[in-house]
PDB file of N, CA, C and O in Angstrom:
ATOM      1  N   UNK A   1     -14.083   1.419 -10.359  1.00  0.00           N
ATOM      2  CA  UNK A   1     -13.335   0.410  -9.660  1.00  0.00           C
ATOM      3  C   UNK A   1     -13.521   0.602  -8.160  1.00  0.00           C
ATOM      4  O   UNK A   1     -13.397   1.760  -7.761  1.00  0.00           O
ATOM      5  N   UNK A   2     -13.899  -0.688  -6.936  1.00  0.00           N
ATOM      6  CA  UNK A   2     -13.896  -0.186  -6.137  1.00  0.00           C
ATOM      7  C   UNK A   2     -12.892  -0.126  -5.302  1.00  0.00           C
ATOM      8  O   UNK A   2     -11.829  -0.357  -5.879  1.00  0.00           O
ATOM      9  N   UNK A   3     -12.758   0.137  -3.921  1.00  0.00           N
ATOM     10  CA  UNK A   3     -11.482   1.053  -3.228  1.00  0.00           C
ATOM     11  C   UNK A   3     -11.320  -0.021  -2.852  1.00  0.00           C
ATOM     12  O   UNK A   3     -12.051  -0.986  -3.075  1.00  0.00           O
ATOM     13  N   UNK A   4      -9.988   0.015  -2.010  1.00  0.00           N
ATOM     14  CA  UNK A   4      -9.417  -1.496  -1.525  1.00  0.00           C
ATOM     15  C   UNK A   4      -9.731  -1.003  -0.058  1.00  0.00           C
ATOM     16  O   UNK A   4      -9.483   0.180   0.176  1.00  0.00           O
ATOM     17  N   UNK A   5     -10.287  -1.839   1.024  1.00  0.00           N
ATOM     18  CA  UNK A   5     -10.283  -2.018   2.328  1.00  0.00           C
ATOM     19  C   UNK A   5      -9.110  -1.943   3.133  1.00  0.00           C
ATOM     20  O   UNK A   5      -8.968  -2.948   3.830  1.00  0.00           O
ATOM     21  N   UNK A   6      -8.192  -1.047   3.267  1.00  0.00           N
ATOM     22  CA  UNK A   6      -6.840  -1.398   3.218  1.00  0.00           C
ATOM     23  C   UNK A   6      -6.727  -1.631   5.282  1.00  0.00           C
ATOM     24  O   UNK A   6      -5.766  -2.044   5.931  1.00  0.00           O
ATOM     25  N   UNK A   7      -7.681  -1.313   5.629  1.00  0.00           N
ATOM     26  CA  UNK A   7      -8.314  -1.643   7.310  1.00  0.00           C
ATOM     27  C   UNK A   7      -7.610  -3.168   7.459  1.00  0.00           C
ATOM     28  O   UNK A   7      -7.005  -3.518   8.472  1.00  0.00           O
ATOM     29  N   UNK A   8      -7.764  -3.862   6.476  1.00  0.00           N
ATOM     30  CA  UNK A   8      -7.655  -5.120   6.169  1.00  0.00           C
ATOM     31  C   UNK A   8      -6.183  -5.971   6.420  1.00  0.00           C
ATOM     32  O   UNK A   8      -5.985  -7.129   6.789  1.00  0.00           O
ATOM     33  N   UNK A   9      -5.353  -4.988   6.090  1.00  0.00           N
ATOM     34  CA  UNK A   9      -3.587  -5.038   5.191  1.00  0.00           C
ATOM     35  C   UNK A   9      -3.295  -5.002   6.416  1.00  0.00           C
ATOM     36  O   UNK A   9      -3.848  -4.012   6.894  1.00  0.00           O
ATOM     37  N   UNK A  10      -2.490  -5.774   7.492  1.00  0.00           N
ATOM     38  CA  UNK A  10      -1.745  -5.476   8.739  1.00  0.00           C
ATOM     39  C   UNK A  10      -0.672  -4.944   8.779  1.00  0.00           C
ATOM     40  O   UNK A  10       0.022  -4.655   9.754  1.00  0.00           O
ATOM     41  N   UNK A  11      -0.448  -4.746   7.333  1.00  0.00           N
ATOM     42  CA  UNK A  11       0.975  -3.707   7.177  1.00  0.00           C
ATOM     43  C   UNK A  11       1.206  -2.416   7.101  1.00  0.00           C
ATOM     44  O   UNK A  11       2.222  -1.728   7.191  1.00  0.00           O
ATOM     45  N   UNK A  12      -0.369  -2.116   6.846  1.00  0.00           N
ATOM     46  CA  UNK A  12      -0.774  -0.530   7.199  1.00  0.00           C
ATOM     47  C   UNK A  12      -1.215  -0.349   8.210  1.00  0.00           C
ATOM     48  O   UNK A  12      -1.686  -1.266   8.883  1.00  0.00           O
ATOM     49  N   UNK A  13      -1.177   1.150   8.678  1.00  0.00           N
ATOM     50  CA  UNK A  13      -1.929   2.421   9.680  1.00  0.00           C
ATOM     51  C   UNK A  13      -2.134   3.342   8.399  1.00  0.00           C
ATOM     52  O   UNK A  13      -1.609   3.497   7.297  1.00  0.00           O
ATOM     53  N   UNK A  14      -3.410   3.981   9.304  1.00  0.00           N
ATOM     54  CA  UNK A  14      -4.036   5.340   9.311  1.00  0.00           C
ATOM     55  C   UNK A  14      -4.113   5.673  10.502  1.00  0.00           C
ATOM     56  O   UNK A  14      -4.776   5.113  11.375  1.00  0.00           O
ATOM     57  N   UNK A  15      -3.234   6.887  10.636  1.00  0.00           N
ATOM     58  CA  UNK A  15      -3.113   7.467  11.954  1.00  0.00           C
ATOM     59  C   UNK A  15      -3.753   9.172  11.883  1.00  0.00           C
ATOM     60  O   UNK A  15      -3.179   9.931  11.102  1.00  0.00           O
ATOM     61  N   UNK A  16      -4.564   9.544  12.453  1.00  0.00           N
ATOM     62  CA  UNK A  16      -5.146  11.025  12.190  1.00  0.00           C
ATOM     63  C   UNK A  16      -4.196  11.647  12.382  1.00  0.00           C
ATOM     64  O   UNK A  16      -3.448  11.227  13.264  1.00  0.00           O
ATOM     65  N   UNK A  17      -3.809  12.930  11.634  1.00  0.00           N
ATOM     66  CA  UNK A  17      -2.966  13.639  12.046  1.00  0.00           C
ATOM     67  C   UNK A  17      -1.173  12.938  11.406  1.00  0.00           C
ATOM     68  O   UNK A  17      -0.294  13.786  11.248  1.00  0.00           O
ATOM     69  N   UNK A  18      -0.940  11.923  11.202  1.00  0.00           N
ATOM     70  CA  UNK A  18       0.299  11.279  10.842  1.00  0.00           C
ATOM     71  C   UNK A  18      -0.252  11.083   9.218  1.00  0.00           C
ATOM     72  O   UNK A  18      -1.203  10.391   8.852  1.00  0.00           O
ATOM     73  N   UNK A  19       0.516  11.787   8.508  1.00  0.00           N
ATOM     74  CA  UNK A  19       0.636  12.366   6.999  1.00  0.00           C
ATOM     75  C   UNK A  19      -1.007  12.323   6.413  1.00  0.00           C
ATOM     76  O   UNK A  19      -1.421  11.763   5.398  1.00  0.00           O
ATOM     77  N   UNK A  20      -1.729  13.077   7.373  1.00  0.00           N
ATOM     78  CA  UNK A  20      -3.434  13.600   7.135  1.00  0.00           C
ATOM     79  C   UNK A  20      -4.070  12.297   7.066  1.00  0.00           C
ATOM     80  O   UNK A  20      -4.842  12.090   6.130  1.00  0.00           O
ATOM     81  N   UNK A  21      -3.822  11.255   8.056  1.00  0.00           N
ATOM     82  CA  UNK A  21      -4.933  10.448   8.189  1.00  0.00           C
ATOM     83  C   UNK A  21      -4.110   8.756   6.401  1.00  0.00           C
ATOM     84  O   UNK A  21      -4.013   7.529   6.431  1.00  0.00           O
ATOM     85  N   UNK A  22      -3.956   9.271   5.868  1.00  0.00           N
ATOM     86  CA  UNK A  22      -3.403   8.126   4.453  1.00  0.00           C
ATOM     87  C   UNK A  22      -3.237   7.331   5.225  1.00  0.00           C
ATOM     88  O   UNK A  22      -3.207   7.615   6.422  1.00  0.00           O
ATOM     89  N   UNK A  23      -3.031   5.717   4.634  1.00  0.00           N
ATOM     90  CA  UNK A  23      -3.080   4.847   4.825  1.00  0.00           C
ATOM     91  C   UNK A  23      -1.212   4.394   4.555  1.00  0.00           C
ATOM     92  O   UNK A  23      -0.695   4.333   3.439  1.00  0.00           O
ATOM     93  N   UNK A  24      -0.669   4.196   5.539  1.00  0.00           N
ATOM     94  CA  UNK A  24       0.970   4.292   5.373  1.00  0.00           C
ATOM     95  C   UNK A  24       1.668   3.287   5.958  1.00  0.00           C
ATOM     96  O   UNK A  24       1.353   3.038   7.122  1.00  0.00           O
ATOM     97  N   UNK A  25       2.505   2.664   5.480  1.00  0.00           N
ATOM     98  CA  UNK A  25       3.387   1.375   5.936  1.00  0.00           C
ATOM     99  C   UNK A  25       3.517   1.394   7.575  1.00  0.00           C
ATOM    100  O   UNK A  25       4.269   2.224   8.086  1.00  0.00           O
ATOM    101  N   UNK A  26       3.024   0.778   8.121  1.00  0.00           N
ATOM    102  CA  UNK A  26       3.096   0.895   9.965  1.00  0.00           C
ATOM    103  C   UNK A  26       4.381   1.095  10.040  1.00  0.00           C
ATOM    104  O   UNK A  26       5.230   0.337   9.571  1.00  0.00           O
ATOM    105  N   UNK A  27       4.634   2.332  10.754  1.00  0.00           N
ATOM    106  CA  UNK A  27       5.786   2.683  11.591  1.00  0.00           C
ATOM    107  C   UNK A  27       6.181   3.761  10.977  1.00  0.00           C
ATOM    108  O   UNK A  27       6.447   4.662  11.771  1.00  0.00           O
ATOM    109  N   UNK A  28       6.361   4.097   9.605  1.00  0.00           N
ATOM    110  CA  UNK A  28       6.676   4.802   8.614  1.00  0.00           C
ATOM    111  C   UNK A  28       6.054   6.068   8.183  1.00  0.00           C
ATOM    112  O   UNK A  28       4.827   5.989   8.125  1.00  0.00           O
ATOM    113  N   UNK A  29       6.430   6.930   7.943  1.00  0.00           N
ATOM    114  CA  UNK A  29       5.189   8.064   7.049  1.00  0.00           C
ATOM    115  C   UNK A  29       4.988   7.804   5.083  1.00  0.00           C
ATOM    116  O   UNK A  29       4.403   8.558   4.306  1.00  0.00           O
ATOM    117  N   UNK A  30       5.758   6.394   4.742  1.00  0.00           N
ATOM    118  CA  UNK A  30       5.446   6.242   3.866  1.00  0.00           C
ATOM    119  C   UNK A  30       3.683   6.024   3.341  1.00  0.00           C
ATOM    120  O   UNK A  30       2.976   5.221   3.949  1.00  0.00           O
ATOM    121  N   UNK A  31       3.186   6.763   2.279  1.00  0.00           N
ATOM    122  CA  UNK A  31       2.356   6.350   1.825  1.00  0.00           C
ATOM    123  C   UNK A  31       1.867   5.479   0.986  1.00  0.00           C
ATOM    124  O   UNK A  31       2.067   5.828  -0.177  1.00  0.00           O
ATOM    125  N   UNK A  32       1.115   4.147   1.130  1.00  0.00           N
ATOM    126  CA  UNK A  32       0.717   2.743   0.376  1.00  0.00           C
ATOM    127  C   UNK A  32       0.599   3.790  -0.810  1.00  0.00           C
ATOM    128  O   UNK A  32       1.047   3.200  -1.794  1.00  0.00           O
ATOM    129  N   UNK A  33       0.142   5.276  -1.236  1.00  0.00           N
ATOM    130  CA  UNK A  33      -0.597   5.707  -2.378  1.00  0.00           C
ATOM    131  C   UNK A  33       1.156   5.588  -3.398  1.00  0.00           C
ATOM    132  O   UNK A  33       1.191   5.279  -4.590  1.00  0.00           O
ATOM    133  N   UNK A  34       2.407   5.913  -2.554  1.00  0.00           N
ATOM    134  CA  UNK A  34       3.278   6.290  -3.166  1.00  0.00           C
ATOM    135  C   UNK A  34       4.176   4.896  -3.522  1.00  0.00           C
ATOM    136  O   UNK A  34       5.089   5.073  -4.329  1.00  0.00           O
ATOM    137  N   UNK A  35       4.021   3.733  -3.069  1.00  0.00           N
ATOM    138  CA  UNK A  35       4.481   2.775  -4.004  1.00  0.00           C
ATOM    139  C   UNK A  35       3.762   2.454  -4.857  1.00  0.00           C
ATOM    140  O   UNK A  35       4.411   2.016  -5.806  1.00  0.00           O
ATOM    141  N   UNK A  36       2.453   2.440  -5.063  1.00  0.00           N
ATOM    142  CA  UNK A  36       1.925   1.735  -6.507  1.00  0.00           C
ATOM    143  C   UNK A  36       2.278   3.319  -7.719  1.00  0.00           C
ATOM    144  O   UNK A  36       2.311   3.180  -8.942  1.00  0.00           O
ATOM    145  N   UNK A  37       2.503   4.710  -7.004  1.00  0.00           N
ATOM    146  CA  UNK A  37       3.095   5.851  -7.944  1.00  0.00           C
ATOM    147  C   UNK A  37       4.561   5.438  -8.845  1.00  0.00           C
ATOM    148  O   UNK A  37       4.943   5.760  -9.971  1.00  0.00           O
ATOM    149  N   UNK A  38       5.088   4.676  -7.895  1.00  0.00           N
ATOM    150  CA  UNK A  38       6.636   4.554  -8.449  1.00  0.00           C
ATOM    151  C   UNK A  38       6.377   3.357  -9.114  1.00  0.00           C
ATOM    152  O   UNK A  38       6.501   3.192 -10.327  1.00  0.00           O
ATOM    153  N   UNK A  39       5.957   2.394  -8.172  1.00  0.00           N
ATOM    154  CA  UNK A  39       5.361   1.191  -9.559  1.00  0.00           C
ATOM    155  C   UNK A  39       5.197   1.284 -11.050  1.00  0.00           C
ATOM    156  O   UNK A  39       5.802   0.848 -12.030  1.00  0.00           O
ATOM    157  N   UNK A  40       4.011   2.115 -10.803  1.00  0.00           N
ATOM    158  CA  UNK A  40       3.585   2.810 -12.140  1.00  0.00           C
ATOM    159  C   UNK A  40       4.394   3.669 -13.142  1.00  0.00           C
ATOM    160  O   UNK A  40       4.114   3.780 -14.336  1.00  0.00           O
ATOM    161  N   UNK A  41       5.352   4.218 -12.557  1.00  0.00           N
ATOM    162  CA  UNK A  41       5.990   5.042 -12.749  1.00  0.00           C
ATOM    163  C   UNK A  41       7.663   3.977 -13.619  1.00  0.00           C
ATOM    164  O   UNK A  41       8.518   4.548 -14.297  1.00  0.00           O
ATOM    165  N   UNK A  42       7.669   2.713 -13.359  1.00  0.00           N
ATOM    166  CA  UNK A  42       8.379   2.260 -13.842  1.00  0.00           C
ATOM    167  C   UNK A  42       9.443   1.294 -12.622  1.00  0.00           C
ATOM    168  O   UNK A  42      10.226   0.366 -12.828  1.00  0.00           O
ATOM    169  N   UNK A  43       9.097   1.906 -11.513  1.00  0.00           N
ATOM    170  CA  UNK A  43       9.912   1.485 -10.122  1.00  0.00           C
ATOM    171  C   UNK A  43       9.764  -0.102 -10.344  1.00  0.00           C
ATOM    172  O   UNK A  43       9.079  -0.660 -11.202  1.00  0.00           O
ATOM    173  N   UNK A  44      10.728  -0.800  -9.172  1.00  0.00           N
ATOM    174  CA  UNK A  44      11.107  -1.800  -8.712  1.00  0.00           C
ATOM    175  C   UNK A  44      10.608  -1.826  -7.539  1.00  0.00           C
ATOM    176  O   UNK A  44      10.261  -0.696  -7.195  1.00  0.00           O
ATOM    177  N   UNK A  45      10.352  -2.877  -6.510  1.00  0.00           N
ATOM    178  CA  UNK A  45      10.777  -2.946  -5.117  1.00  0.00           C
ATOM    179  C   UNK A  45      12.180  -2.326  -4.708  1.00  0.00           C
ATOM    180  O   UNK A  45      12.416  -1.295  -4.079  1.00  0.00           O
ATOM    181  N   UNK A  46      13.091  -3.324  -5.291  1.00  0.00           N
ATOM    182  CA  UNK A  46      14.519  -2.477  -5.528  1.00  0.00           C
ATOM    183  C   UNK A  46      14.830  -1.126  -5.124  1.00  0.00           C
ATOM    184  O   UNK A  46      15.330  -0.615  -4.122  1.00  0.00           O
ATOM    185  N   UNK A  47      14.285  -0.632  -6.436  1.00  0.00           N
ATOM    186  CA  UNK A  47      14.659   0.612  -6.612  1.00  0.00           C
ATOM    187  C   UNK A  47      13.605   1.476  -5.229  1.00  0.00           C
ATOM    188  O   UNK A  47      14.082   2.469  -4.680  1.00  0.00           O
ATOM    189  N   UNK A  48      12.564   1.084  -4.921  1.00  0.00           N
ATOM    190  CA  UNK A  48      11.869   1.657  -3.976  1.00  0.00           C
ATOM    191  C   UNK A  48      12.559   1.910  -2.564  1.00  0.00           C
ATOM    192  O   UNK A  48      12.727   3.026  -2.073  1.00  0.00           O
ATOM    193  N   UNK A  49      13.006   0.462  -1.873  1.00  0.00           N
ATOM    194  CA  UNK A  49      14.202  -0.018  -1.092  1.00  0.00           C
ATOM    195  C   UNK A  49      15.153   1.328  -1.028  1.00  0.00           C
ATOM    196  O   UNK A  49      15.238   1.968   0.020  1.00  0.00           O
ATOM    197  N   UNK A  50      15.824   1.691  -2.161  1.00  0.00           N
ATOM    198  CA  UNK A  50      16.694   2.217  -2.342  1.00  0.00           C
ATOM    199  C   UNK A  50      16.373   3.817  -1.781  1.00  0.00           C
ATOM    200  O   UNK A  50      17.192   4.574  -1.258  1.00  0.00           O
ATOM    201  N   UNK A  51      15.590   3.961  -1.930  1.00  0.00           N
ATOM    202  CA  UNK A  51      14.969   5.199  -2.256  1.00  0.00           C
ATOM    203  C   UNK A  51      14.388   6.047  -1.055  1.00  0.00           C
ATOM    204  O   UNK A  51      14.442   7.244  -0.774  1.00  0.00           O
ATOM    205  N   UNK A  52      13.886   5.086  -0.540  1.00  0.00           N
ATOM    206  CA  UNK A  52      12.869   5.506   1.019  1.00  0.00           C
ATOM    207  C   UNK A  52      13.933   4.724   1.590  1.00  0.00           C
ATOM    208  O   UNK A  52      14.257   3.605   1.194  1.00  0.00           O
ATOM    209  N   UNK A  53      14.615   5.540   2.810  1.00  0.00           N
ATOM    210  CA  UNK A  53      15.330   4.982   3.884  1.00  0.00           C
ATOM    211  C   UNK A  53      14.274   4.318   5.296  1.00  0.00           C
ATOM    212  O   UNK A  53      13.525   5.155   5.800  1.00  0.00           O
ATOM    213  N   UNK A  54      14.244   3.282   5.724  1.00  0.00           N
ATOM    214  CA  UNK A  54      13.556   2.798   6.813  1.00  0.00           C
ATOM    215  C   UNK A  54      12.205   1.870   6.456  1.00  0.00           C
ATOM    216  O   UNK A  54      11.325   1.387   7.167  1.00  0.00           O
ATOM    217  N   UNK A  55      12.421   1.857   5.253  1.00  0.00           N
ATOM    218  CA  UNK A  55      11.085   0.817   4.507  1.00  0.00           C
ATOM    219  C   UNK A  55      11.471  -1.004   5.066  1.00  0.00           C
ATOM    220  O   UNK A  55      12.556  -1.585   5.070  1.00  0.00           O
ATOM    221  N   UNK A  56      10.493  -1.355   5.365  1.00  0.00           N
ATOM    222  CA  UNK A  56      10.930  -2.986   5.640  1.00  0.00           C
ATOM    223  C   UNK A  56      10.117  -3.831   4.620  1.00  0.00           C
ATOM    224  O   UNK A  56       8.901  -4.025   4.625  1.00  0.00           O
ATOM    225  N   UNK A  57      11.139  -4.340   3.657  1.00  0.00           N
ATOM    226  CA  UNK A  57      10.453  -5.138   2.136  1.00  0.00           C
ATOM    227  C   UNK A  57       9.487  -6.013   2.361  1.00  0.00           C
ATOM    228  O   UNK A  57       8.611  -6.416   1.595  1.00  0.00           O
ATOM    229  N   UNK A  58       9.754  -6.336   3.705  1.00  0.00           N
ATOM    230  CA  UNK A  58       8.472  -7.438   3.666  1.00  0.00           C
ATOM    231  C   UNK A  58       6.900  -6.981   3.952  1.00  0.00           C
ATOM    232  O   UNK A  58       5.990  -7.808   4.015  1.00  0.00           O
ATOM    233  N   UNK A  59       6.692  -5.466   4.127  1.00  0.00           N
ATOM    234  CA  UNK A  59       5.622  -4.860   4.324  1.00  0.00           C
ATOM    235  C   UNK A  59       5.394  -4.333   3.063  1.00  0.00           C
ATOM    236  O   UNK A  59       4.245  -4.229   2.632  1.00  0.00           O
ATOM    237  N   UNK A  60       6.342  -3.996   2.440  1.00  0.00           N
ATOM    238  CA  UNK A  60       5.962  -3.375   0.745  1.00  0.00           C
ATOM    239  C   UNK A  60       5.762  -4.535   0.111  1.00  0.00           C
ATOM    240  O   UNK A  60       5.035  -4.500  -0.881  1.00  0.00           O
ATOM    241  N   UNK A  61       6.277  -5.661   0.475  1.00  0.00           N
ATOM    242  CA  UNK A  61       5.680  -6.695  -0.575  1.00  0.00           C
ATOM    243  C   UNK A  61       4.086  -7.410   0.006  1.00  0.00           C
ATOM    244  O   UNK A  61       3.263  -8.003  -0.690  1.00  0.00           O
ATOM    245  N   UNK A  62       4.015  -7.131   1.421  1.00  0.00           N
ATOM    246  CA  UNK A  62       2.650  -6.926   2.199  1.00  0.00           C
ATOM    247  C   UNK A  62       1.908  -6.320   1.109  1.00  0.00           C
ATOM    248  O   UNK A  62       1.171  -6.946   0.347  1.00  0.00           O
ATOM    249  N   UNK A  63       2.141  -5.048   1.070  1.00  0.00           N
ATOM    250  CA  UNK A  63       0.847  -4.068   0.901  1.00  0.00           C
ATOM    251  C   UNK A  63       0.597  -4.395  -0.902  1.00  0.00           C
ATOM    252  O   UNK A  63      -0.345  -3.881  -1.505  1.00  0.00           O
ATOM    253  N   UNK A  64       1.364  -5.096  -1.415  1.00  0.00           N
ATOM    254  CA  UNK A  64       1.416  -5.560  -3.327  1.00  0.00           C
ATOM    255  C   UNK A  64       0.852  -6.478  -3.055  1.00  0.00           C
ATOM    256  O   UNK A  64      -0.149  -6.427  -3.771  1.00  0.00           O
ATOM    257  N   UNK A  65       0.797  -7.429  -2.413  1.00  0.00           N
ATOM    258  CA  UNK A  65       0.306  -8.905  -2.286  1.00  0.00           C
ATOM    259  C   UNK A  65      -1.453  -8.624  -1.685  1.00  0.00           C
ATOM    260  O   UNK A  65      -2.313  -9.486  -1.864  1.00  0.00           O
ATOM    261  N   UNK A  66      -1.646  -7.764  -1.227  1.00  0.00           N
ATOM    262  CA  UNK A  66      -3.081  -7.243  -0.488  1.00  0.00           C
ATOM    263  C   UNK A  66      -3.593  -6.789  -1.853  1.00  0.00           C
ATOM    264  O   UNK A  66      -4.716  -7.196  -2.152  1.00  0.00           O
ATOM    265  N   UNK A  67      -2.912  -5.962  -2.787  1.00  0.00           N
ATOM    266  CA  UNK A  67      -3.656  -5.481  -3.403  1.00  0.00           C
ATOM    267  C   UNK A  67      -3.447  -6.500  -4.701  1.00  0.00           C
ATOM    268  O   UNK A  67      -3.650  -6.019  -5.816  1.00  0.00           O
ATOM    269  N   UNK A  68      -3.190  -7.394  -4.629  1.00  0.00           N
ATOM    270  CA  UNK A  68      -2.678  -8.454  -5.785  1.00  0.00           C
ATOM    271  C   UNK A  68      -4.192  -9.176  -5.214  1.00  0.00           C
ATOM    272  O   UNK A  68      -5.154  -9.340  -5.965  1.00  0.00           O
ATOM    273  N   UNK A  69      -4.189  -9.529  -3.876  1.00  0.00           N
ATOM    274  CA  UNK A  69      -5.321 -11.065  -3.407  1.00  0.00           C
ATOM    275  C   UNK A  69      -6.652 -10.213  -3.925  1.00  0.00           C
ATOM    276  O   UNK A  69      -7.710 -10.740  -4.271  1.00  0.00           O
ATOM    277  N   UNK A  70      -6.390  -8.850  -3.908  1.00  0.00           N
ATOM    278  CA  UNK A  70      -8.010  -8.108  -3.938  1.00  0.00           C
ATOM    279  C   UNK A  70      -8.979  -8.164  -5.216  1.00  0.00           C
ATOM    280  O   UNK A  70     -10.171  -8.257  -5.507  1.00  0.00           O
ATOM    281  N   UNK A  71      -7.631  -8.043  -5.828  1.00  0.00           N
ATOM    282  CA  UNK A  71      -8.303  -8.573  -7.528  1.00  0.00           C
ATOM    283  C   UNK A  71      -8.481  -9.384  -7.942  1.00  0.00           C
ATOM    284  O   UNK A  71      -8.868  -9.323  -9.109  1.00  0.00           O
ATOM    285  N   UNK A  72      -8.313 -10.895  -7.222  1.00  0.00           N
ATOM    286  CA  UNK A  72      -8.722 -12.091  -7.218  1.00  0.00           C
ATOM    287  C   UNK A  72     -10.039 -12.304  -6.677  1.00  0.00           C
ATOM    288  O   UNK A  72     -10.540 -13.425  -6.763  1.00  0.00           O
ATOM    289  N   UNK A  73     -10.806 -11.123  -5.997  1.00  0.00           N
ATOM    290  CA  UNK A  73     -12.331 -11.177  -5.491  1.00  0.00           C
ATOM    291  C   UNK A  73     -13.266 -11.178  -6.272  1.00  0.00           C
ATOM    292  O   UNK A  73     -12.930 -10.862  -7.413  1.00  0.00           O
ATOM    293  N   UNK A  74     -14.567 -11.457  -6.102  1.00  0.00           N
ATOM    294  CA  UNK A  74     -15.670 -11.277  -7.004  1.00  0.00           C
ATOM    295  C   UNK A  74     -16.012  -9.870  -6.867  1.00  0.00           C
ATOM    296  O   UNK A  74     -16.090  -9.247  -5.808  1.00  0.00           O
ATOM    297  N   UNK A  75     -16.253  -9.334  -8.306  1.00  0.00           N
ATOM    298  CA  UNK A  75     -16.939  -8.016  -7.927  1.00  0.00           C
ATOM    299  C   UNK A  75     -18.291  -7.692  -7.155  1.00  0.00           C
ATOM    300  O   UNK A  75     -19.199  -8.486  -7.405  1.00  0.00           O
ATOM    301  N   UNK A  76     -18.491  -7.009  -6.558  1.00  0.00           N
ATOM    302  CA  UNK A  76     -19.986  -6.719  -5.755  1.00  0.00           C
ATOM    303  C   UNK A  76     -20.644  -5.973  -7.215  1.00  0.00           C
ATOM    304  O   UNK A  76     -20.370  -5.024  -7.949  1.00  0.00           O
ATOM    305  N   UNK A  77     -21.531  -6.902  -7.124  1.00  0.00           N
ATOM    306  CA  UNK A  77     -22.859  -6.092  -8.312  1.00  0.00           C
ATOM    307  C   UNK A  77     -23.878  -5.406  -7.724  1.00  0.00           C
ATOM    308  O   UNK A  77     -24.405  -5.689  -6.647  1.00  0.00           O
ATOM    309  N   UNK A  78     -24.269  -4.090  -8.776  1.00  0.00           N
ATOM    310  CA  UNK A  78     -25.806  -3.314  -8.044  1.00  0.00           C
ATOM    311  C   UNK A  78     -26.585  -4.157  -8.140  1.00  0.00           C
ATOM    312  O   UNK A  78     -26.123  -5.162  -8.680  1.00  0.00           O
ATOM    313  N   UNK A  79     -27.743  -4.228  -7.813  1.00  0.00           N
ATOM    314  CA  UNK A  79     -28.815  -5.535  -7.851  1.00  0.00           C
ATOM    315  C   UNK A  79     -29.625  -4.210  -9.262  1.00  0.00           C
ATOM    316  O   UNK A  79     -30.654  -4.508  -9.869  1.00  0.00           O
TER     317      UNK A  79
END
């Protein structure tokens, strides 16, 4: 599967040095890797909200909706 461009998502930073470079909700040291964990894991937005103090929903529903439009792309084929 390939990686998501997340350069892309204006709701993220990668900051060197700010939680080793990951790709994390701007402003936040949350990591994009750790909501699709709780996702998976059975989470809510909700319950995410709840959970991480200083999260702003409209960037977590940013960074779901980025990775929602991505799988609507054509795959790149090897030739």
């Amino acid at each position: 599967m390939a990686t998501l461009d997340w350069s892309q998502c204006p709701a993220v930073e990668s900051v060197p040095g700010k939680v080793s470079g990951a790709w994390v909700l701007k402003g936040t040291r949350m990591p994009v890797s750790a909501i699709f964990e709780n996702l998976e894991a059975g989470a809510n937005i909700d319950d995410i909200m709840n959970w991480f103090d200083g999260l702003d929903r409209a960037q977590v529903k940013a960074v779901i909706d980025f990775a929602v439009r991505s799988l609507d792309k054509e795959p790149a084929h090897a030739p």
